[in-house]
KEDORO-297120 format. One record per residue (C-alpha): y, x, z; residue in three letters. Coordinates in steps of 0.05 Angstrom, whole numbers, plus 5000, padded with zeros to 4 digits. Example, Ala and Ser with C-alpha at 12.3 -4.5 7.8 and 13.67 -1.06 7.14 Angstrom:
<sites>
<Y 4910&X 5246&Z 5156&resn ALA> .
<Y 4979&X 5273&Z 5143&resn SER> .
</sites>
This chain:
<sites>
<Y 5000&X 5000&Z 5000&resn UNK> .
<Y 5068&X 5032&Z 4975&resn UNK> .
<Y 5141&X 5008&Z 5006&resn UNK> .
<Y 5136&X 4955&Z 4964&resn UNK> .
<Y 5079&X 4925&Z 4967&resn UNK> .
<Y 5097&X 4926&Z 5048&resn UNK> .
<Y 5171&X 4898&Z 5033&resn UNK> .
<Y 5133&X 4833&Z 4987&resn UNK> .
<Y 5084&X 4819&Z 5045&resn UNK> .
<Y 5129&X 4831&Z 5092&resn UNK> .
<Y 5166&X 4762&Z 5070&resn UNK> .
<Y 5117&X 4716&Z 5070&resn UNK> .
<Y 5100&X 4743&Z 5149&resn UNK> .
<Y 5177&X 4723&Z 5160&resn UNK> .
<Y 5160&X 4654&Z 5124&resn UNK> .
<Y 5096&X 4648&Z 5168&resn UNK> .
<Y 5131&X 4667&Z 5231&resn UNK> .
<Y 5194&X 4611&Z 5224&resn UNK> .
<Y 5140&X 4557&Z 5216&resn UNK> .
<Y 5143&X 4498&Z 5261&resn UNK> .
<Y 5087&X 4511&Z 5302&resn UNK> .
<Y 5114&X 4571&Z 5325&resn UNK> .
<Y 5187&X 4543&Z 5343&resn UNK> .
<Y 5175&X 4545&Z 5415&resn UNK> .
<Y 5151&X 4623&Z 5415&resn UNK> .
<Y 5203&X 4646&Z 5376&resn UNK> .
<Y 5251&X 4613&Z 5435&resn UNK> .
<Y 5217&X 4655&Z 5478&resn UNK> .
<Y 5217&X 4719&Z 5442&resn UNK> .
<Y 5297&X 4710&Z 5431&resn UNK> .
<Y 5303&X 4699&Z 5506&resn UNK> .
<Y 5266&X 4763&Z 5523&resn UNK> .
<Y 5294&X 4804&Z 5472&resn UNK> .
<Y 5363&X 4777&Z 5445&resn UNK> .
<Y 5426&X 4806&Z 5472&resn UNK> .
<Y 5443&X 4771&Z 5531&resn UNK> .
<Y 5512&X 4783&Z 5528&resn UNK> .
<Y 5535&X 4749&Z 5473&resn UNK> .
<Y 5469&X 4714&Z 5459&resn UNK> .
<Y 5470&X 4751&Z 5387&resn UNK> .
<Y 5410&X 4782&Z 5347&resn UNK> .
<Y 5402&X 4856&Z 5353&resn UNK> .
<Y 5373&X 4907&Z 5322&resn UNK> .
<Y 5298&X 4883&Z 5286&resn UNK> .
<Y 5287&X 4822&Z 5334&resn UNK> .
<Y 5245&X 4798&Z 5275&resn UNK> .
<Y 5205&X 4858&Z 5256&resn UNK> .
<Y 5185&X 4861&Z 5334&resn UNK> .
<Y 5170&X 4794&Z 5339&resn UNK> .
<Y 5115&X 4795&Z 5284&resn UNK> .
<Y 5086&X 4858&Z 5307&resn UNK> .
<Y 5088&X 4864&Z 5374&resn UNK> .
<Y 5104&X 4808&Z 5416&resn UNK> .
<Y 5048&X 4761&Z 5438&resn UNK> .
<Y 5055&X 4690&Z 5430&resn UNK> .
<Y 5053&X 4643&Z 5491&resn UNK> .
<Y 5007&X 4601&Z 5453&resn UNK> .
<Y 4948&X 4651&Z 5434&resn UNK> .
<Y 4963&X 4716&Z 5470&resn UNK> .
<Y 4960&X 4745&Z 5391&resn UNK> .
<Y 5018&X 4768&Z 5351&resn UNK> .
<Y 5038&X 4726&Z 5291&resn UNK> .
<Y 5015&X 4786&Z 5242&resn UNK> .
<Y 4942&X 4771&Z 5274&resn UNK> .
<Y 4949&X 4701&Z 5271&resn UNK> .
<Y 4969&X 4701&Z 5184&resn UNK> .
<Y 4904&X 4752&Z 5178&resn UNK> .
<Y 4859&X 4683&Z 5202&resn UNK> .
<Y 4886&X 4650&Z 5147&resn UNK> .
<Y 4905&X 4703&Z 5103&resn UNK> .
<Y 4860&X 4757&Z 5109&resn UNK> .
<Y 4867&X 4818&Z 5066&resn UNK> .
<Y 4863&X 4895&Z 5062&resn UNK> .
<Y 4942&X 4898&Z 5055&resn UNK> .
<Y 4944&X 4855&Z 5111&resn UNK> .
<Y 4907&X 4893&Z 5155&resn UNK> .
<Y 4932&X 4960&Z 5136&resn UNK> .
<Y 5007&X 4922&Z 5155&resn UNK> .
<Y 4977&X 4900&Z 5224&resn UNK> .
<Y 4950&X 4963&Z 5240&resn UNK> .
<Y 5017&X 4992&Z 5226&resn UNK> .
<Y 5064&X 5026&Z 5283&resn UNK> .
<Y 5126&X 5048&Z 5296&resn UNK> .
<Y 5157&X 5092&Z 5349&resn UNK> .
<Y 5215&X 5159&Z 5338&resn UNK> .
<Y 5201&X 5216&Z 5292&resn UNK> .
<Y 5225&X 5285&Z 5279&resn UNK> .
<Y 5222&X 5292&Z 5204&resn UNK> .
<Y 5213&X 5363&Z 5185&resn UNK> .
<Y 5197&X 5390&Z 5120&resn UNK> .
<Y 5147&X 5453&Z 5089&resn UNK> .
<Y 5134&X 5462&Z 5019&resn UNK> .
<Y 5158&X 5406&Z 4991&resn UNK> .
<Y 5122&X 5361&Z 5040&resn UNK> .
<Y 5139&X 5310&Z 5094&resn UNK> .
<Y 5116&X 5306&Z 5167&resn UNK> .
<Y 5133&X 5274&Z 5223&resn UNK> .
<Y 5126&X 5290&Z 5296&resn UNK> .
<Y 5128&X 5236&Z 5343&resn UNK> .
<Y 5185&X 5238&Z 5406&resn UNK> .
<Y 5140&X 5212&Z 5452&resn UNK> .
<Y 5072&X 5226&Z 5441&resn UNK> .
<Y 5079&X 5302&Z 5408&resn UNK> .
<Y 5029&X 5265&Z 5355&resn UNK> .
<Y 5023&X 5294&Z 5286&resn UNK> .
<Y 5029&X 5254&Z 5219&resn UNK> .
<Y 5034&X 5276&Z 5146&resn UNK> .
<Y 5072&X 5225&Z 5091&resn UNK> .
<Y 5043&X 5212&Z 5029&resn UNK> .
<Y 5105&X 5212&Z 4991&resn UNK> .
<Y 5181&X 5238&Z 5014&resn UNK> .
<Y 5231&X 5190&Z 5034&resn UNK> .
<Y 5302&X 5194&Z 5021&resn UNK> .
<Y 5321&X 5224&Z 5086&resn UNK> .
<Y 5339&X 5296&Z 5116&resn UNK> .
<Y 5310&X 5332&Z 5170&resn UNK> .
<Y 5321&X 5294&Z 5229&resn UNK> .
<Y 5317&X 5233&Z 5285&resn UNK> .
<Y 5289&X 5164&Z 5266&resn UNK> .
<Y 5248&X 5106&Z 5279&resn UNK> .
<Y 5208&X 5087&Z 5226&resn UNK> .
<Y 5140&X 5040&Z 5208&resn UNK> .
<Y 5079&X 5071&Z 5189&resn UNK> .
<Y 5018&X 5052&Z 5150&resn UNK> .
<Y 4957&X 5097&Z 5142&resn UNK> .
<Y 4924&X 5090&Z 5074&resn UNK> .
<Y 4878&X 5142&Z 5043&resn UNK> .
<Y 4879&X 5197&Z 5092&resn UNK> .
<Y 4957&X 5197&Z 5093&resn UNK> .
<Y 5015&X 5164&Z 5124&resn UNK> .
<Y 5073&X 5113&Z 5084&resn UNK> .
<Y 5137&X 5096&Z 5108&resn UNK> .
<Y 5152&X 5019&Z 5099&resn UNK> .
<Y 5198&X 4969&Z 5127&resn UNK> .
<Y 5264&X 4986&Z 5162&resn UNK> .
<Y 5291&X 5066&Z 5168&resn UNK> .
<Y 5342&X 5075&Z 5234&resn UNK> .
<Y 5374&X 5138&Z 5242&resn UNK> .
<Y 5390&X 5178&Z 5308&resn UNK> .
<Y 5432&X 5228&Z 5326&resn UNK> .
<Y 5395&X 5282&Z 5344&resn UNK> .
<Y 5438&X 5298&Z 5398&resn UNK> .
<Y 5405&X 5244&Z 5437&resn UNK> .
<Y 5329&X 5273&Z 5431&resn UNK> .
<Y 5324&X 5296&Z 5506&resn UNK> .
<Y 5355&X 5233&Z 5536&resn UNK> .
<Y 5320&X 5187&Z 5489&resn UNK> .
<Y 5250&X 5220&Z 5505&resn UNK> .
<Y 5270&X 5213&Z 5581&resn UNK> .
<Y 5280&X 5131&Z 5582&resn UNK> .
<Y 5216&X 5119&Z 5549&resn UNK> .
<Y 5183&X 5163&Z 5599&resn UNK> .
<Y 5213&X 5140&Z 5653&resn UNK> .
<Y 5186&X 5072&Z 5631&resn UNK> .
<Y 5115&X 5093&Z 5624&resn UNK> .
<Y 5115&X 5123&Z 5689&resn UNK> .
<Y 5143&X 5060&Z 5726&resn UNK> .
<Y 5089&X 5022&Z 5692&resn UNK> .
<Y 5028&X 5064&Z 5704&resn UNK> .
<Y 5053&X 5077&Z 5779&resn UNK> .
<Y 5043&X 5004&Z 5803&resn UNK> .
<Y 4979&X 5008&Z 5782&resn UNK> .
<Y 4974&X 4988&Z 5702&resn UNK> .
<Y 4935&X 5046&Z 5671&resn UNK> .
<Y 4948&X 5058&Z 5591&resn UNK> .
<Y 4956&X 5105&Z 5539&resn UNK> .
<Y 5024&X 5140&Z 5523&resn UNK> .
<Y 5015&X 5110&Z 5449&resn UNK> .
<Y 4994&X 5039&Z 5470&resn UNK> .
<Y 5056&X 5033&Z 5518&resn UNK> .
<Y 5099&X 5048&Z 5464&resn UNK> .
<Y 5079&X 4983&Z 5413&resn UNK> .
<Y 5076&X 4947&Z 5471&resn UNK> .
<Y 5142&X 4958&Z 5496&resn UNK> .
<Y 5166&X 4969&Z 5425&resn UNK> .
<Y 5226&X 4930&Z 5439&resn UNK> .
<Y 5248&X 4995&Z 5478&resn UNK> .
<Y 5256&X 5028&Z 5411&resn UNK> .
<Y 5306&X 4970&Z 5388&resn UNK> .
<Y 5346&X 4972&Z 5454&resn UNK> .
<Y 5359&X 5044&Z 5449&resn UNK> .
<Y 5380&X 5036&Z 5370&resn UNK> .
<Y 5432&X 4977&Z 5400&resn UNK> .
<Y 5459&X 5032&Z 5454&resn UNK> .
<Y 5463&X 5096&Z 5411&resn UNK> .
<Y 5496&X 5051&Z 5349&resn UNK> .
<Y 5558&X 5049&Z 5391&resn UNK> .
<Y 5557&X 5129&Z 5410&resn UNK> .
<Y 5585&X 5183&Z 5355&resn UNK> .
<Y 5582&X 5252&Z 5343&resn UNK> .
<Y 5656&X 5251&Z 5353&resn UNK> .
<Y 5651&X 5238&Z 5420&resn UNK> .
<Y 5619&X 5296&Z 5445&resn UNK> .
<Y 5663&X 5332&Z 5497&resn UNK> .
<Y 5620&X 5385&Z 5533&resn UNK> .
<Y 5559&X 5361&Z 5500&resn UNK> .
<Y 5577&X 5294&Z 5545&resn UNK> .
<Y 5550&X 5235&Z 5499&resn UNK> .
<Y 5613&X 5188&Z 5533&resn UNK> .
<Y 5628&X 5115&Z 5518&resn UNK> .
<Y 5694&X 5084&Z 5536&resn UNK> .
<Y 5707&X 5000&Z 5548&resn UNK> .
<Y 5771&X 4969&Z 5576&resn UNK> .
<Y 5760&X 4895&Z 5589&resn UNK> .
<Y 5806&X 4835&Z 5592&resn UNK> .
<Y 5791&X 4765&Z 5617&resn UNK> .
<Y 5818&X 4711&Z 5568&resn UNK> .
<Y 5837&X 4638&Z 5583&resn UNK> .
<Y 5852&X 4608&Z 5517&resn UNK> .
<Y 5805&X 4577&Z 5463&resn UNK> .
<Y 5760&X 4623&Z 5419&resn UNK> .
<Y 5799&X 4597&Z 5364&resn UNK> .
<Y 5863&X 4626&Z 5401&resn UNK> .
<Y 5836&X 4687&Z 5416&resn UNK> .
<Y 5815&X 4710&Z 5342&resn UNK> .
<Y 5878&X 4683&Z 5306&resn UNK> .
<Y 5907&X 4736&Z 5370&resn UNK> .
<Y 5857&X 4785&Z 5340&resn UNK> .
<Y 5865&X 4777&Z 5272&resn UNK> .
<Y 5946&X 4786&Z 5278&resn UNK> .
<Y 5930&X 4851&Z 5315&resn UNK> .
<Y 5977&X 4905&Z 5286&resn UNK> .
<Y 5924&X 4942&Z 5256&resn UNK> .
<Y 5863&X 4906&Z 5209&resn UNK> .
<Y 5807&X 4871&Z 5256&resn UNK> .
<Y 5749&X 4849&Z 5218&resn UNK> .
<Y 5685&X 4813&Z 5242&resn UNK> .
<Y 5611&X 4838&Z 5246&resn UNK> .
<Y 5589&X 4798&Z 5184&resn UNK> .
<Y 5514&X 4792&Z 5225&resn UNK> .
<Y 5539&X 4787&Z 5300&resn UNK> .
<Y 5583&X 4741&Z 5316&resn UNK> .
<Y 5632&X 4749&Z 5368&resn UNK> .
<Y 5635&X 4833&Z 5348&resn UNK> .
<Y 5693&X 4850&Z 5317&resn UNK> .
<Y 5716&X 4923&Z 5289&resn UNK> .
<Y 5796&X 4957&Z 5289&resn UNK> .
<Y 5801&X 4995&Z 5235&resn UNK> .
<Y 5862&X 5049&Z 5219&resn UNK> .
<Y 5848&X 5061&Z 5143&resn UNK> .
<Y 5757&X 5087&Z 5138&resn UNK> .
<Y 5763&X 5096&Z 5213&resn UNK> .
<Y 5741&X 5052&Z 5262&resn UNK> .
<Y 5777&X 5054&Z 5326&resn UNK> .
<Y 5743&X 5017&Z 5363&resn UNK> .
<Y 5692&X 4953&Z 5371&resn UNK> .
<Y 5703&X 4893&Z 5407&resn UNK> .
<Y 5647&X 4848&Z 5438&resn UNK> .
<Y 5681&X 4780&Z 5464&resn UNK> .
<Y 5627&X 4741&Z 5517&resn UNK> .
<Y 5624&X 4690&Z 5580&resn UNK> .
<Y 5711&X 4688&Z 5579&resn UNK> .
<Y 5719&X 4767&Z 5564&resn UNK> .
<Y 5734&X 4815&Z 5518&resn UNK> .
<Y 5699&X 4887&Z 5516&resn UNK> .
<Y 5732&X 4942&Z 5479&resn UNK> .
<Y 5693&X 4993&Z 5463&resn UNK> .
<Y 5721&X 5074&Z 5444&resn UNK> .
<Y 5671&X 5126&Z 5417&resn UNK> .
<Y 5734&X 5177&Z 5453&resn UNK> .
<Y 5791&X 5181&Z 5498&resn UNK> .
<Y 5849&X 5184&Z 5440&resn UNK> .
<Y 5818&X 5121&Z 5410&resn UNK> .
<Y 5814&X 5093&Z 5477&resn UNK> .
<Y 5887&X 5104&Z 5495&resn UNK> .
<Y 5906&X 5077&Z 5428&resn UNK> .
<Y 5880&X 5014&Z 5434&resn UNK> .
<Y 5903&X 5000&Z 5505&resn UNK> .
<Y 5963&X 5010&Z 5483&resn UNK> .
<Y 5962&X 4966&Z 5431&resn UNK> .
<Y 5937&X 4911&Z 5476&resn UNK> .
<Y 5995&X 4920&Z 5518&resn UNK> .
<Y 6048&X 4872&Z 5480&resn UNK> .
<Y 5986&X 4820&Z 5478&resn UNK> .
<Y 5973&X 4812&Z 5552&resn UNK> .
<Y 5992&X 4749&Z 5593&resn UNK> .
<Y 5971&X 4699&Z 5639&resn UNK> .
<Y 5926&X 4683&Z 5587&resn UNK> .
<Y 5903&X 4753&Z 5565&resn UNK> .
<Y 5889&X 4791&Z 5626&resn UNK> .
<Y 5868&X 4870&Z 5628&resn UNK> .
<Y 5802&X 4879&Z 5680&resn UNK> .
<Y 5794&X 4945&Z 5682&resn UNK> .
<Y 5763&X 5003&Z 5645&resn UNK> .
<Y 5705&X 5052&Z 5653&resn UNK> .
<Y 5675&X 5116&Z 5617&resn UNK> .
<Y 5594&X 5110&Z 5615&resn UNK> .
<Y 5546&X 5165&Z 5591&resn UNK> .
<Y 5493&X 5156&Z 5555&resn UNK> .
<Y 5448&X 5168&Z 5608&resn UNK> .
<Y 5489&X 5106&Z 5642&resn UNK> .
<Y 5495&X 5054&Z 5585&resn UNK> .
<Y 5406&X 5065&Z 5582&resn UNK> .
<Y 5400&X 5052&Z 5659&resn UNK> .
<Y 5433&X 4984&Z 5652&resn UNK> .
</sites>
């Protein structure tokens, strides 16, 4: 099975897993796994919710339920797939992976379009070999040691109360660990390395007025504001190709979030002329990223 082959099948799993009689599961999956903040999607809800979670009604994933009814080689080569974070290196023209966690070895049949590096990536096995398929997130490789860390500090809070498993097991089934850390490292740069600190900055403000009210405020900001076009209530300042800084509005406040202090500065003082007994400023805080995985 090639990319595409995966990316074809891959859509009628999607079709499968929207079905009716799986309406209630997929309720629960977005209350386990959906951002709780602004209740939006993050980062491959979907993917993880065919692969790895298991449904309140069979204690199966929905990839094992369409093999009952569907059952095929391509399908089980997709079920048996995995995915955790790998070092791509290269040799000789070839590709190979290393995975973060485990140390585990695996060659590609075919190179992929990306550079030596960080990412998280799907993989079948199929003749001896390993494909990439599905979705390809990048991380900074600045975050290897700290990333590595979390998901062993996981496994070891697990297997100390008593739950014995393998290092590879834990990982597709707490896959969702993967996705939480993509969610958290999106909103870190390179550019905010100060002392090889990793820092995150967020001033927030406590609003009064309607939604409506607050993104006609927004949009009139003195610099462009645009929206997330696939999260809603995320917004993005922009000064030209830069991006100054995000804002997440949730529960009556506003989060804005600086990859540095000049940024950070910048918009607070932009803010300034907006504030009111409508548009109140909170408070603001610098988090590591060694903070922002704790929470």
């Amino acid at each position: 099975m090639n990319a595409h082959d995966f990316e074809e099948l891959y859509t009628e799993f999607v079709e499968f897993a929207i079905s009716d009689c799986y309406k209630p599961d997929l309720e629960n999956a977005k209350r386990f796994f959906v951002n709780e903040k602004d209740e939006s999607d993050i980062t491959g809800f979907t993917e993880w919710y065919i692969f790895n979670y298991p449904l309140d009604s069979t204690g199966t994933t929905i990839i094992d339920e369409y093999y009952k009814t569907n059952p095929s080689d391509d399908v089980k080569l997709a079920n048996d797939s995995f995915r955790s974070i790998f070092e791509i290196s290269t040799e000789r023209d070839k590709f190979f992976l290393t995975d973060l966690i485990t140390g585990d070895h695996y060659e590609l049949s075919e190179p992929i379009q990306h550079t030596e590096g960080l990412y998280s990536l799907r993989l079948i096995f199929h003749d001896h070999l390993y494909t990439v398929v599905g979705d390809i997130y990048e991380f900074d490789i600045l975050y290897k040691d700290s990333l590595k860390k979390y998901i062993l500090e996981q496994y070891n809070q697990l297997t100390n109360i008593g739950n014995p498993i393998d290092l590879k097991t834990f990982i597709q089934e707490q896959n969702h660990l993967i996705y939480k850390l993509l969610n958290i490292t999106d909103g870190v740069y390179e550019e905010n390395i100060t002392d090889e600190s990793l820092l995150l900055y967020q001033t927030t403000y406590a609003y009064k007025m309607s939604s409506d009210a607050l993104v006609d405020l927004l949009l009139n900001f003195e610099v462009p504001v645009y929206p997330d076009e696939e999260d809603l209530g995320i917004y993005r300042v922009m000064l030209e190709d830069e991006i100054l800084a995000e804002i997440e509005i949730f529960d009556q406040k506003l989060n804005v979030l600086c990859n540095n202090e000049s940024h950070s500065r910048q918009i607070t003082e932009m803010f300034k002329p907006l504030l009111s007994d409508d548009l109140i400023f909170v408070g603001s805080k610098t988090y590591t990223l060694e903070e922002l995985l704790e929470e």
